[in-house]
C-alpha positions as CSV (number, residue, x, y, z in Angstrom):
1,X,13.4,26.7,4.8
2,X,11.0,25.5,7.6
3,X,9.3,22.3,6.8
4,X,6.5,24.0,9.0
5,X,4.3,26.5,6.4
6,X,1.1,27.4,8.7
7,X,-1.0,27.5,5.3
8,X,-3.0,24.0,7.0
9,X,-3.3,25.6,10.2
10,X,-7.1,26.3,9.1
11,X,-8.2,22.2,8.5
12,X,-7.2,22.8,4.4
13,X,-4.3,21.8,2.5
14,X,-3.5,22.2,-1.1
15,X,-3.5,20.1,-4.3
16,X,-1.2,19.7,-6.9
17,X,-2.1,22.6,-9.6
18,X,-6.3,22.1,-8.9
19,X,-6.6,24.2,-5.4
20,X,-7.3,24.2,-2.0
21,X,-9.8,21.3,0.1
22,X,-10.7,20.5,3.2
23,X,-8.2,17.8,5.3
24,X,-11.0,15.6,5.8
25,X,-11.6,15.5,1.6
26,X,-12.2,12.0,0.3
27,X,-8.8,13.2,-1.6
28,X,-6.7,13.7,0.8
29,X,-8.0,10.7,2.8
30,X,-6.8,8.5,-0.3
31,X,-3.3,9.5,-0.6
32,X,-3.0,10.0,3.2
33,X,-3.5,6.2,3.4
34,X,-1.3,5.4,0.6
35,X,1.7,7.9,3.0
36,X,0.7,5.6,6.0
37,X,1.2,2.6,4.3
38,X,4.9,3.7,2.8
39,X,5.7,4.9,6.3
40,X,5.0,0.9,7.6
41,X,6.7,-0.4,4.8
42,X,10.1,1.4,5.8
43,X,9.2,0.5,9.6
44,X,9.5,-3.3,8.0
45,X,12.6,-2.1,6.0
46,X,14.2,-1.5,9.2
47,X,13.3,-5.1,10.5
48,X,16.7,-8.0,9.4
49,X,14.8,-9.3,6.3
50,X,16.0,-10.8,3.3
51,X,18.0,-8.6,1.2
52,X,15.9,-8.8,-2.2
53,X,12.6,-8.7,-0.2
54,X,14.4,-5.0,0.9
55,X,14.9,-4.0,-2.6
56,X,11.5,-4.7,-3.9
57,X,10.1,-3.0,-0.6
58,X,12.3,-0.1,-1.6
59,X,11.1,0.0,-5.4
60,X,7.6,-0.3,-3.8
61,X,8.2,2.8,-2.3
62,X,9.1,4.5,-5.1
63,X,6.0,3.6,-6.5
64,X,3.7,4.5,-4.0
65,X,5.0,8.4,-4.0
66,X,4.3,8.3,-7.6
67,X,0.4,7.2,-6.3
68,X,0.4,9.2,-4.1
69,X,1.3,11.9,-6.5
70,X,-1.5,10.7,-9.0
71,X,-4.0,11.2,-6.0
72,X,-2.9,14.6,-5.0
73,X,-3.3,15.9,-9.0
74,X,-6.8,16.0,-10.2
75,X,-6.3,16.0,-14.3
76,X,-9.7,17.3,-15.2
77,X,-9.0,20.8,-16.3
78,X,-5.5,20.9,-14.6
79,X,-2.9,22.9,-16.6
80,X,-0.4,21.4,-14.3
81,X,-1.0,17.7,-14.3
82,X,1.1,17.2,-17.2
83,X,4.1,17.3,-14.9
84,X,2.9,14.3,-13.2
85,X,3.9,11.4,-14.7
86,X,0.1,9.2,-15.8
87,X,0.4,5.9,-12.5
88,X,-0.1,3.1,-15.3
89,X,-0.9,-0.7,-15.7
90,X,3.1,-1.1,-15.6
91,X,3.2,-0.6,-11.9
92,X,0.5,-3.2,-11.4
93,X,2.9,-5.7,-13.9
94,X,6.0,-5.6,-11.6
95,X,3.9,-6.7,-8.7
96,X,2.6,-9.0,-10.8
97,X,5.5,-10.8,-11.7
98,X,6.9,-10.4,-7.9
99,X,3.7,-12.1,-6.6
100,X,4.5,-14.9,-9.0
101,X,8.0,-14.9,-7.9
102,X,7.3,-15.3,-4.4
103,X,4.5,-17.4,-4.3
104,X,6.3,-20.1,-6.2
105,X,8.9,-20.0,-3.5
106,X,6.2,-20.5,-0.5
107,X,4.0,-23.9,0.5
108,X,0.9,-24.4,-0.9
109,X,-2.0,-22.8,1.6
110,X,-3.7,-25.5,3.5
111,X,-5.5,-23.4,5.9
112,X,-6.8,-20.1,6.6
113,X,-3.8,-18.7,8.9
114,X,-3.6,-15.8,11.3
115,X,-1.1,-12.8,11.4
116,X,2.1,-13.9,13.1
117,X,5.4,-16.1,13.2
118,X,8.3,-13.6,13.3
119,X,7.9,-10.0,13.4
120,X,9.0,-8.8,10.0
121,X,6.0,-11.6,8.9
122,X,3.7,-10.3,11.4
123,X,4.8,-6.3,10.4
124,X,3.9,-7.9,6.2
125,X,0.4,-8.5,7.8
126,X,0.1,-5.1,9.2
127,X,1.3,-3.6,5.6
128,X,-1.2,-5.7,3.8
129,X,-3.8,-4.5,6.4
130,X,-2.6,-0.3,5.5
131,X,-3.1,-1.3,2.1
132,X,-6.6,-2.8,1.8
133,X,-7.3,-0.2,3.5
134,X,-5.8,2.6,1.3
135,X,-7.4,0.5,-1.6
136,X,-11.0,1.2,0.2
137,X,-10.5,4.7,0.5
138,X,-9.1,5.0,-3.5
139,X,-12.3,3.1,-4.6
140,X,-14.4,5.4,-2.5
141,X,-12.8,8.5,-4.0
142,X,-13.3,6.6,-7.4
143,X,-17.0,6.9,-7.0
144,X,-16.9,10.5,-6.9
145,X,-14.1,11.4,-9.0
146,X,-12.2,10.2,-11.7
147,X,-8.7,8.2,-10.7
148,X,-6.9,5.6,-12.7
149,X,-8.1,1.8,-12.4
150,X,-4.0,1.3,-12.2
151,X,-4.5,2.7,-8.5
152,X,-6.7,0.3,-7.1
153,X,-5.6,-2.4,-9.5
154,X,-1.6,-1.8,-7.4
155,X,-3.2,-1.5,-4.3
156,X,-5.3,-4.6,-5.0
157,X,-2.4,-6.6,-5.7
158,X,0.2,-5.2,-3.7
159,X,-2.2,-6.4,-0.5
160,X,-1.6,-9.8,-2.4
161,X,2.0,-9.6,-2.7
162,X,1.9,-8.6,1.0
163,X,0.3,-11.6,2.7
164,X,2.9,-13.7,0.3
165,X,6.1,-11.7,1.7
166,X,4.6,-12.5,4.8
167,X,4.4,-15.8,4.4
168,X,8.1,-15.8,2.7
169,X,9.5,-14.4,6.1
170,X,8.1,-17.2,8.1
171,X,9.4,-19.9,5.5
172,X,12.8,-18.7,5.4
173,X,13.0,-18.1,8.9
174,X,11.6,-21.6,9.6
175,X,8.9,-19.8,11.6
176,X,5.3,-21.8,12.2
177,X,2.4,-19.7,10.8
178,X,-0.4,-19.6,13.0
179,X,-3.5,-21.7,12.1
180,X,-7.2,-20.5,12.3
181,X,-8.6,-22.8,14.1
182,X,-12.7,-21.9,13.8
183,X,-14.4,-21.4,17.0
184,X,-16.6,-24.1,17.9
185,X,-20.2,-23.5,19.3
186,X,-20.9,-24.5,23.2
187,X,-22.9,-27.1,23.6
């Protein structure tokens, strides 16, 4: 079986269960972000970071296809959402207790700092850039059709968790993170 159908050779691409909609739809927007950001997340998996970081990236993973999925099903009037498992509040908790985790384990912030120090940190900041954006698009979908509040709520925090990995990397690997320093006017 090719992985290549032709049915989206017109600009349209299919739903789960709820029919067909342009590739430009506010839809398919959202849970095209949410793809882009998985697909940077296993560009960092590939990076040498710590090995529990890894697993949690992986589980994160995991949990953004079931987003995704959650995007791609419209319930309203779907006789075929019921095969997609409801993206709940208990997504959001693990993060939640991982941001926790990790922040503990990081220095207090004592300046605004910019994107940087070792790769896999600066690769974190690229992540948490995928996902704020993703979280835009899901909040603009959100205000013209229903989605969970757990969506935007994961993405929310996950951009969190994110910027803290990053700043894990450069801890353990004993790398400086860069300082904002404000510009200062000419005189």
């Amino acid at each position: 079986m090719s992985i290549a159908t032709r049915t989206g050779d017109d600009g349209w691409t299919g739903l789960f269960g709820a029919g067909r909609v342009r590739k430009d739809h506010l839809r398919v927007d959202a849970y095209g972000d949410v793809d882009e950001l998985n697909a940077f997340l296993g560009l960092l998996r590939a990076e040498s970071i710590d090995a529990d970081v890894d697993a949690l990236l992986e589980s994160i993973q995991a949990d953004l296809f079931d987003l995704g999925a959650e995007l791609a099903t419209p319930r309203e009037g779907n006789t075929m959402a019921k095969h997609v498992a409801p993206f709940t509040d208990a997504f959001v908790a693990r993060l939640d207790a991982a941001l926790l985790q990790y922040e503990a384990q990081v220095p207090a912030m004592t300046h605004f700092i910019l994107p940087g120090g070792s790769r896999a940190a600066a690769t974190f900041h690229v992540c948490r850039t995928v996902a704020r954006r993703a979280e835009r698009r899901v909040v603009t979908l959100s205000h013209h059709e229903p989605v969970p509040e757990s969506c935007i709520r994961y993405l929310n925090r996950l951009s969190d968790l994110l910027f803290v990995l990053a700043r894990h990397e450069n801890h353990l690997r004993g790398k400086a993170e860069p300082k904002w320093i404000p510009a200062r006017p000419p005189e």
